[in-house]
ROSE-4610 file (N, C-alpha, C; in Angstrom, 1 decimal, always signed):
// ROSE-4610
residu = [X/X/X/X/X/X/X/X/X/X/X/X/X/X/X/X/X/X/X/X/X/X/X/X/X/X/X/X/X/X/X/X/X/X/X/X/X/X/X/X/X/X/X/X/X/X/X/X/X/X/X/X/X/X/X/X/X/X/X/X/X/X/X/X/X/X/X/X/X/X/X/X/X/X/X/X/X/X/X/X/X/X/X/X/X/X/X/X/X/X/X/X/X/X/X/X/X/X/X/X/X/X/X/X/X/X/X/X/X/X/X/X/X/X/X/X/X/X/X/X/X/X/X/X/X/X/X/X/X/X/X/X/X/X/X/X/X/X/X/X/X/X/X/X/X/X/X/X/X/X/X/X/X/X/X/X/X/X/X/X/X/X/X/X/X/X/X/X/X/X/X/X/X/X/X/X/X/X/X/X/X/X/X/X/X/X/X/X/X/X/X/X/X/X/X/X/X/X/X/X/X/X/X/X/X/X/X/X/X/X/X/X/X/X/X/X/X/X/X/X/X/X/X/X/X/X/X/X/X/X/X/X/X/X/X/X/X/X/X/X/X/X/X/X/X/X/X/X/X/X/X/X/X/X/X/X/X/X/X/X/X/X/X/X/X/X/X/X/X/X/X/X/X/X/X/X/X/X/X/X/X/X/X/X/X/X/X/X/X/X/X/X/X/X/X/X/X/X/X/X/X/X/X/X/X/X/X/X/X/X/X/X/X/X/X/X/X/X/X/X/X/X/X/X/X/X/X/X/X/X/X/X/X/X/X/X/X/X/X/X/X/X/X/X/X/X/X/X/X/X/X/X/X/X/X/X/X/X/X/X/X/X/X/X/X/X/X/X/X/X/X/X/X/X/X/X/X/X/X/X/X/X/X/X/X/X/X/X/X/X/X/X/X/X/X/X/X/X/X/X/X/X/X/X/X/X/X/X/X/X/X/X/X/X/X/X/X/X/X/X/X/X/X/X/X/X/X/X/X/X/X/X/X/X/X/X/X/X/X/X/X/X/X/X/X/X/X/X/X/X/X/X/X/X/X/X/X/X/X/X/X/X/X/X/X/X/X/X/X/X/X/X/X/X/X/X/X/X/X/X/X/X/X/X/X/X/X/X/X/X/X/X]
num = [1/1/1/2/2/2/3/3/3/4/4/4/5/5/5/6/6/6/7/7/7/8/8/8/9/9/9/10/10/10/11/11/11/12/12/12/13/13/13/14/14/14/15/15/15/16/16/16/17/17/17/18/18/18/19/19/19/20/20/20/21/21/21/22/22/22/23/23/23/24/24/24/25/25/25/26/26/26/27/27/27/28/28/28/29/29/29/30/30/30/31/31/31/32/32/32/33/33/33/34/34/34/35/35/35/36/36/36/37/37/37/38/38/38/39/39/39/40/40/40/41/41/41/42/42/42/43/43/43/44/44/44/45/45/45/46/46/46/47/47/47/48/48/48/49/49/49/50/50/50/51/51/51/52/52/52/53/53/53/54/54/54/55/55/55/56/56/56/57/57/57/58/58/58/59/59/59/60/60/60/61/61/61/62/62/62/63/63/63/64/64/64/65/65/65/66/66/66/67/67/67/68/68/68/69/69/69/70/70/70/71/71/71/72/72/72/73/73/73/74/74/74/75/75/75/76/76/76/77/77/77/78/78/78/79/79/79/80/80/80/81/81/81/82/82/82/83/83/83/84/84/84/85/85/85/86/86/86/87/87/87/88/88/88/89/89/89/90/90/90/91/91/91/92/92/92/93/93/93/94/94/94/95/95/95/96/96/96/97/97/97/98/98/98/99/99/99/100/100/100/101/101/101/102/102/102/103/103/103/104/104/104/105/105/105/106/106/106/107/107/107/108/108/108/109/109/109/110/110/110/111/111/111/112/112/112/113/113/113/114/114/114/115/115/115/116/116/116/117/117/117/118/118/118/119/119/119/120/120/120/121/121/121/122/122/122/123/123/123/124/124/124/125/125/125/126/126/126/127/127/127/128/128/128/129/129/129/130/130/130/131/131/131/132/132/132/133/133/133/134/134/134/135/135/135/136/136/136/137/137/137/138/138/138/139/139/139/140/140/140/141/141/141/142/142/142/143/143/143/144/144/144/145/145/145/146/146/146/147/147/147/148/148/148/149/149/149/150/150/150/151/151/151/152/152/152/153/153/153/154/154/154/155/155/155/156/156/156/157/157/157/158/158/158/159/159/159/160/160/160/161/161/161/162/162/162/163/163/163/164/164/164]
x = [-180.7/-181.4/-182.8/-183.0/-184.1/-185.3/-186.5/-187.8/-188.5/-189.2/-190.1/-191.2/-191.7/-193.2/-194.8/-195.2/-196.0/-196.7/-197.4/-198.1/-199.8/-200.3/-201.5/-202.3/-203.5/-204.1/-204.6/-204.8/-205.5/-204.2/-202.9/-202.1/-201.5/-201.7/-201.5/-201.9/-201.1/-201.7/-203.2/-203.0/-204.0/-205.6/-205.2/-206.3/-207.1/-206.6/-207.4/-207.8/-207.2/-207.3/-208.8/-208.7/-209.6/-211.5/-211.1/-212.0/-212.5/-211.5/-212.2/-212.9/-212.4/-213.0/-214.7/-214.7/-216.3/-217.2/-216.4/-216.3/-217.5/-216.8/-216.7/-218.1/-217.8/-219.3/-220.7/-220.8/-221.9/-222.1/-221.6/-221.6/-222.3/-222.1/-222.1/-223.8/-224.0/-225.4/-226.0/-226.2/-226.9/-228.0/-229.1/-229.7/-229.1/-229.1/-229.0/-230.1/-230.0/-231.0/-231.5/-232.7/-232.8/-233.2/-233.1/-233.4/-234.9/-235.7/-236.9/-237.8/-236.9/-237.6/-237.4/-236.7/-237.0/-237.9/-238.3/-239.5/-239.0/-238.2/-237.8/-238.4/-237.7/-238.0/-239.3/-239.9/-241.3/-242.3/-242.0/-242.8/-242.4/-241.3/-240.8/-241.9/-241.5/-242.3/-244.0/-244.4/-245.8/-246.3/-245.2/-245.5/-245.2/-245.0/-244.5/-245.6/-245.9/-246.7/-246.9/-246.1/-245.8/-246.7/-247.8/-248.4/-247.9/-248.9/-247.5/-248.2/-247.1/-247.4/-247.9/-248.6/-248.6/-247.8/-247.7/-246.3/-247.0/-246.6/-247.5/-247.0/-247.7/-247.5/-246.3/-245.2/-244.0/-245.2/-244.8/-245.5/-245.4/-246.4/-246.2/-245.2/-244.0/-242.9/-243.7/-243.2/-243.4/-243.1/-243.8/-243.4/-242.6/-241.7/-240.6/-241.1/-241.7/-242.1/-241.1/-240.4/-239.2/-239.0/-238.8/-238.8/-237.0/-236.5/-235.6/-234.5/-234.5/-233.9/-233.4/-233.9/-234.1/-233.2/-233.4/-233.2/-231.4/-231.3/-230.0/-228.8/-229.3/-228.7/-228.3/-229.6/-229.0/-227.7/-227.8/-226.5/-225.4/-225.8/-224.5/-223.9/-224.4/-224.0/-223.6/-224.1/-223.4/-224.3/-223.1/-223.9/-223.8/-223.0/-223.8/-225.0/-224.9/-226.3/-227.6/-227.4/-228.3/-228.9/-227.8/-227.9/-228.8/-228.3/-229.6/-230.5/-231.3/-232.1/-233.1/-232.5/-233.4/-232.6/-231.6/-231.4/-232.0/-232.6/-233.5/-235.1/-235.1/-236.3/-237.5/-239.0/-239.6/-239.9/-239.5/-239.4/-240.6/-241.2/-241.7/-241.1/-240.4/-240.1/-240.8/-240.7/-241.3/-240.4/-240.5/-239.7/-240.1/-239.1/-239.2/-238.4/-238.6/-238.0/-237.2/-235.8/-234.5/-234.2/-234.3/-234.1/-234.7/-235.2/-236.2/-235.0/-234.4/-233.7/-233.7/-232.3/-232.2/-230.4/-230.2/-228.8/-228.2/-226.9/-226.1/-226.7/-227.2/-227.9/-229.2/-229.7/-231.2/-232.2/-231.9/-232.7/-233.5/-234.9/-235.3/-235.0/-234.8/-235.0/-235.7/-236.1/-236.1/-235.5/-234.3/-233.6/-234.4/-234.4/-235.2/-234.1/-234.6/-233.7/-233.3/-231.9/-232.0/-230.9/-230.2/-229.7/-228.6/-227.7/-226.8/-227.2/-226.8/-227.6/-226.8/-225.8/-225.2/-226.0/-226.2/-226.3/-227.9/-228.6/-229.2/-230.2/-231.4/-231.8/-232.2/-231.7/-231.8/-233.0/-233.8/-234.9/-235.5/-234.7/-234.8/-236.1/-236.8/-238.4/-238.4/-239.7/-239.9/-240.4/-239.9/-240.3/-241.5/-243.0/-244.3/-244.2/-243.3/-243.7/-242.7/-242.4/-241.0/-242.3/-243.5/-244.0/-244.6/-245.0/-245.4/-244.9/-243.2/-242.4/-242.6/-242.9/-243.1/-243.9/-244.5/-245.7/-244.9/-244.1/-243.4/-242.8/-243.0/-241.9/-241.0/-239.5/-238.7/-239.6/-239.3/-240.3/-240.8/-241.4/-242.4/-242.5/-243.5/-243.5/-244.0/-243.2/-243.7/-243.6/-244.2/-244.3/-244.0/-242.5/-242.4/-242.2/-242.5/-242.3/-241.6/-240.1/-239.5/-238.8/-238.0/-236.5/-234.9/-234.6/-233.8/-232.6/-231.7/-230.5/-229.0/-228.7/-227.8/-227.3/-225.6/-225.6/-224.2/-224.4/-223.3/-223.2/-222.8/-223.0/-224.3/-225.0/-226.7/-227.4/-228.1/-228.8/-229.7/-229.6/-230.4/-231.6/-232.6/-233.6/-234.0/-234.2/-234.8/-236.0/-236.5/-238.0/-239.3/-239.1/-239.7/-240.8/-242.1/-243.5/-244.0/-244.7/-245.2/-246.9/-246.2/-247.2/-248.5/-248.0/-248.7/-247.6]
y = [-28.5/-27.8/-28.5/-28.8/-29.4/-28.6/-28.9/-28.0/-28.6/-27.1/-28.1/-28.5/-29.6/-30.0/-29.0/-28.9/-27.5/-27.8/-27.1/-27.4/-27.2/-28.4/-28.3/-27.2/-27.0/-25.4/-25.0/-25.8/-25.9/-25.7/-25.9/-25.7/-23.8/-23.5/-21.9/-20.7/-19.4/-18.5/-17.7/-17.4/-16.9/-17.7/-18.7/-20.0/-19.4/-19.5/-19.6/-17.7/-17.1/-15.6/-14.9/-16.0/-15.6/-16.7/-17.8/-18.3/-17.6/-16.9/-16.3/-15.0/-13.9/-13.3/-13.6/-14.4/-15.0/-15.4/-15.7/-16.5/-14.6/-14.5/-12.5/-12.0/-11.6/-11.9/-12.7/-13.8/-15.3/-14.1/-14.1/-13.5/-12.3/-11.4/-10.3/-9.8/-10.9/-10.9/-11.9/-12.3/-13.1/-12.5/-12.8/-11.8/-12.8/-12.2/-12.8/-13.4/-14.5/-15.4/-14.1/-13.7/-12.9/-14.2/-13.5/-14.4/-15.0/-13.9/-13.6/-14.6/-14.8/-16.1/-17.0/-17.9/-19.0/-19.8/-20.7/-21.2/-21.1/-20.9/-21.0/-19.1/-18.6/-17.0/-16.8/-16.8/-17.0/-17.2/-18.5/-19.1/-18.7/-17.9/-16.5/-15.3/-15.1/-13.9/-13.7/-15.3/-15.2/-15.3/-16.0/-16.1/-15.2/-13.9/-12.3/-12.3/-11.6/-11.2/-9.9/-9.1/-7.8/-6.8/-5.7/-5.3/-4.7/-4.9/-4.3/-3.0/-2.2/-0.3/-0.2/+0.6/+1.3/+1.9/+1.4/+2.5/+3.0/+4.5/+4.8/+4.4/+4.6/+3.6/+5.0/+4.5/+5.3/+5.7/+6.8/+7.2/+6.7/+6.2/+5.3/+5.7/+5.0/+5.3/+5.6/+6.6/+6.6/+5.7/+4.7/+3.7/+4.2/+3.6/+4.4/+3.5/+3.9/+2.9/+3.3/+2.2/+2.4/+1.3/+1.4/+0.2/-0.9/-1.3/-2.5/-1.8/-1.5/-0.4/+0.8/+1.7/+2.5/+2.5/+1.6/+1.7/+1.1/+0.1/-0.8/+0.5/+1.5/+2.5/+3.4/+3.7/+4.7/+4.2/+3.0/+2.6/+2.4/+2.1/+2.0/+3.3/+4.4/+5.9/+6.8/+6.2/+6.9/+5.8/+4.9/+4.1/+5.1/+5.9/+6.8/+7.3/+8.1/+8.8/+7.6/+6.7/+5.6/+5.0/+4.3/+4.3/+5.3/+6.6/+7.4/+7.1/+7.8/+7.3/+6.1/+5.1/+3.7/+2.7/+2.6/+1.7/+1.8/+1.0/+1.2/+1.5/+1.7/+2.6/+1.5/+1.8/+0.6/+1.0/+0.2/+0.1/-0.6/-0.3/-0.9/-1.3/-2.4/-2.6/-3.4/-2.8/-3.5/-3.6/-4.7/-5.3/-6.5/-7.1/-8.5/-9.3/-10.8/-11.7/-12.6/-12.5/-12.7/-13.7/-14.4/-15.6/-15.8/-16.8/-17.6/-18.2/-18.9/-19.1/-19.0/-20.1/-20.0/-19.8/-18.9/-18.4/-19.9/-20.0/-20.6/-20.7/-20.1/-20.1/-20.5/-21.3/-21.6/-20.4/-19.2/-18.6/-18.0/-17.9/-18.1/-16.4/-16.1/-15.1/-15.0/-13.5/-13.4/-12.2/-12.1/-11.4/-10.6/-9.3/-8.4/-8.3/-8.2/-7.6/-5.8/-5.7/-4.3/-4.3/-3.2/-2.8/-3.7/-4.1/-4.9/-6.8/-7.4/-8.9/-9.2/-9.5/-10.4/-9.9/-8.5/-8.4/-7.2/-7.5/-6.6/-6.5/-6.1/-6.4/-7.2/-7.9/-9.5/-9.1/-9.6/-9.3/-10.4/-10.5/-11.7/-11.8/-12.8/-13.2/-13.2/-13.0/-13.5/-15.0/-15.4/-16.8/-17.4/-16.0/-16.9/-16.4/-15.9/-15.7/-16.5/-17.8/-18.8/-19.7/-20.0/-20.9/-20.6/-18.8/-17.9/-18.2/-18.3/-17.6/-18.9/-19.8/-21.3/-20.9/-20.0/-19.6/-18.8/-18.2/-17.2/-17.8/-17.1/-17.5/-16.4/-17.3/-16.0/-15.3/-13.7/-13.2/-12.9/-13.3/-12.9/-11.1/-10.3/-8.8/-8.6/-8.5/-8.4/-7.5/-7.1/-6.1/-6.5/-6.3/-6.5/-5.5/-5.5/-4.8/-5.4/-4.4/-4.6/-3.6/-4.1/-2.9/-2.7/-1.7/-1.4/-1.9/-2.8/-3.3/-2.8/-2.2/-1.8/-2.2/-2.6/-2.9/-4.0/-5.0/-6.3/-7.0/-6.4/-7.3/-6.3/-7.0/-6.7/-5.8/-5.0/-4.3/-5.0/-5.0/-6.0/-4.9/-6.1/-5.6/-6.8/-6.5/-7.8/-7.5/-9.0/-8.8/-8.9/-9.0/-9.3/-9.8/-9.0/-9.7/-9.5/-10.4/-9.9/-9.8/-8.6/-7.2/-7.8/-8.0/-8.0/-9.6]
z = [-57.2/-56.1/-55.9/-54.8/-54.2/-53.7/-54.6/-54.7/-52.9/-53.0/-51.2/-52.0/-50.9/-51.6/-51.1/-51.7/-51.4/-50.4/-49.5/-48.3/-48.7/-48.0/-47.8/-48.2/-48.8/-49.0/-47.1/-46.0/-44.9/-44.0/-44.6/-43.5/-43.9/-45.1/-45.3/-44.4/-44.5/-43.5/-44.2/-45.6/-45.8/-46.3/-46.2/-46.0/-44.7/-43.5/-42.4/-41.9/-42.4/-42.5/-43.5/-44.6/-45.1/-44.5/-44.0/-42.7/-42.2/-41.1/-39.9/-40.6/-41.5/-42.0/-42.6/-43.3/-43.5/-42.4/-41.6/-39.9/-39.4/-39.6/-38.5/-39.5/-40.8/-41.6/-41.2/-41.5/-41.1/-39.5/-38.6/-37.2/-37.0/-38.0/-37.4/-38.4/-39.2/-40.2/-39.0/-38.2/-37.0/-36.5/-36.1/-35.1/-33.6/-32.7/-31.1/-30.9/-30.1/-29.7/-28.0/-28.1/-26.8/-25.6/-24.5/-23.8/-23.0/-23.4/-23.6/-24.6/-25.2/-26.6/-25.6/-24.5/-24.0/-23.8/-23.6/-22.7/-21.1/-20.4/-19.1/-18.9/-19.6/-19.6/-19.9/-20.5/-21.1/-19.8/-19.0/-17.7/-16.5/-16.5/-15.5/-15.5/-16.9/-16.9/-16.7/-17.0/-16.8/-15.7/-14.6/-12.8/-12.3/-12.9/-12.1/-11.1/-10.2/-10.0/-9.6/-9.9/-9.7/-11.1/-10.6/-11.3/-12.5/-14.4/-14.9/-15.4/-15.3/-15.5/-17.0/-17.0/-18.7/-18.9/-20.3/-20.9/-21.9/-22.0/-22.9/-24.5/-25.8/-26.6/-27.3/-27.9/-28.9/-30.1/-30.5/-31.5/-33.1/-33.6/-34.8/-35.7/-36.0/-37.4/-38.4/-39.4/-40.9/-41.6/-42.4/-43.7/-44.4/-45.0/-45.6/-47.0/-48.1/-49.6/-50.6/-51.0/-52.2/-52.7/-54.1/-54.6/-54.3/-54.5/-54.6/-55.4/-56.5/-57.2/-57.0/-56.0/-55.4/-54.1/-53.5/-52.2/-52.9/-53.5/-53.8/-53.9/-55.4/-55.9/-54.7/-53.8/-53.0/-51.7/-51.4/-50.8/-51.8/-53.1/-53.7/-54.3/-54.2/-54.4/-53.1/-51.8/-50.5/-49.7/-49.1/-47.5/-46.8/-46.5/-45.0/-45.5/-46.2/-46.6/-46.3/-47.1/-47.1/-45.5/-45.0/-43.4/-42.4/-42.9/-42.1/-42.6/-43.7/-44.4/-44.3/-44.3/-44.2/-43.0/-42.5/-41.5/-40.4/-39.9/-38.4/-38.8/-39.9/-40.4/-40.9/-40.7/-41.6/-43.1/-43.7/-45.0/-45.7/-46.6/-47.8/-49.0/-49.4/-50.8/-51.7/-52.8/-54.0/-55.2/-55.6/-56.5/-57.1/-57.5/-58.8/-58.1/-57.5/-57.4/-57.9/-57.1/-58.0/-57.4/-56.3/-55.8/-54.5/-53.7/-52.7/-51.9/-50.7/-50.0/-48.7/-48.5/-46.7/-46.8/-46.0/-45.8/-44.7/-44.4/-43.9/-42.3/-42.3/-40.6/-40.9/-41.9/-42.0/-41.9/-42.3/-41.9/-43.7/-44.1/-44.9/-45.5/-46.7/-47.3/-49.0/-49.3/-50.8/-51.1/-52.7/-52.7/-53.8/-53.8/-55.3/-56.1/-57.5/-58.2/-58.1/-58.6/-58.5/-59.8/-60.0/-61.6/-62.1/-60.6/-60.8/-60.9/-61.7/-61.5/-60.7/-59.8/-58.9/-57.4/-56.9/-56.2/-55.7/-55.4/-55.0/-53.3/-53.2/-51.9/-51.7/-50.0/-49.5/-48.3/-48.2/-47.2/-46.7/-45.6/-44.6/-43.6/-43.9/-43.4/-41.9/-41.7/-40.1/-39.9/-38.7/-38.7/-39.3/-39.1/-39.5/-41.4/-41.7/-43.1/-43.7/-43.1/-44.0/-44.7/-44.1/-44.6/-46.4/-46.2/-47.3/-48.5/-47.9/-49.2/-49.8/-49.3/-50.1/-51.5/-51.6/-52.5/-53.4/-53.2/-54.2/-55.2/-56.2/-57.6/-58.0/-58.7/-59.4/-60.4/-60.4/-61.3/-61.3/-60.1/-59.4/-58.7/-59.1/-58.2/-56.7/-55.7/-54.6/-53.9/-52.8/-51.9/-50.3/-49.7/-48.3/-47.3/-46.6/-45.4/-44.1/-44.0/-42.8/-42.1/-41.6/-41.2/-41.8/-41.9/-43.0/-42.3/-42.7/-41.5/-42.6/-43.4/-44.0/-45.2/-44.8/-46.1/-46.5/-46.8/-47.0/-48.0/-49.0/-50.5/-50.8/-50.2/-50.7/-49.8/-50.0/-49.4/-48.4/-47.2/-46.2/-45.5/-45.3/-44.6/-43.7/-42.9/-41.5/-41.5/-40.5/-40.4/-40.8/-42.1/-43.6/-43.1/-43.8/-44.0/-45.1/-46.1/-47.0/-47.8/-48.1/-47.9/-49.2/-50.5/-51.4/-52.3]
């Protein structure tokens, strides 16, 4: 009896199945490029000449302050619960520095520690604070401030400034 010769790992179905999946992940952790960030949009918007209205100002959010620990446990004991709670919401975390980084899209982050070592809160910087995190060490205790964006592996927060 004549054995087949095995196929490629790239020619497989659950090869490219498990691709697009990471694919759909990387994607849906993105922020959208608005179109407002342009320079074409940008030099639109400054030749308006149409008067601009006051709007009056939204009333200031409540700081939401929890430590890294805290916040990790409560998505890993109920994400819905959690989601209300802190997604959308601005957040203060404090914690211990578990790693300094740039995700797959170059975009710069620092992860806290929380109970579990593989995984805990990832808190992704804002453009002017990539230069910052240059300064940070593992082990470091820090204090950021952002928006609570849910939950994927790690407890995510966008926006990231840091606080202390």
């Amino acid at each position: 009896m004549e054995t087949k010769p095995k196929k490629p790992f790239y020619k497989v179905w659950w090869f490219w199945a498990i691709v697009v999946v990471v694919l759909i992940a990387i994607g849906s952790s993105a922020k959208p490029q608005t179109p407002t960030g342009t320079p074409q949009a940008q030099k639109e918007a400054s030749t308006t000449t149409e008067p601009k209205k006051e709007v009056p100002a939204a009333p200031k959010e409540a700081v939401i302050k929890t430590t890294a620990t805290e916040l990790y446990d409560a998505y890993d004991a109920n994400q819905i619960a959690a989601d209300e709670k802190y997604k959308g919401k601005t957040l203060e975390i404090t914690g211990t520095i578990y790693s300094i980084g740039k995700d797959v899209l170059n975009s710069p982050y620092v992860q806290l520690e929380a109970k579990n070592p593989l995984l805990g809160v990832q808190c992704y910087l804002s453009k002017d604070e990539a230069s910052k995190a240059a300064t940070l060490q593992k082990g470091q205790k820090v204090t950021l401030k952002g928006r609570g964006d849910g939950k994927i592996l790690n407890a995510m927060v966008k926006d990231c400034v840091i606080v202390q």
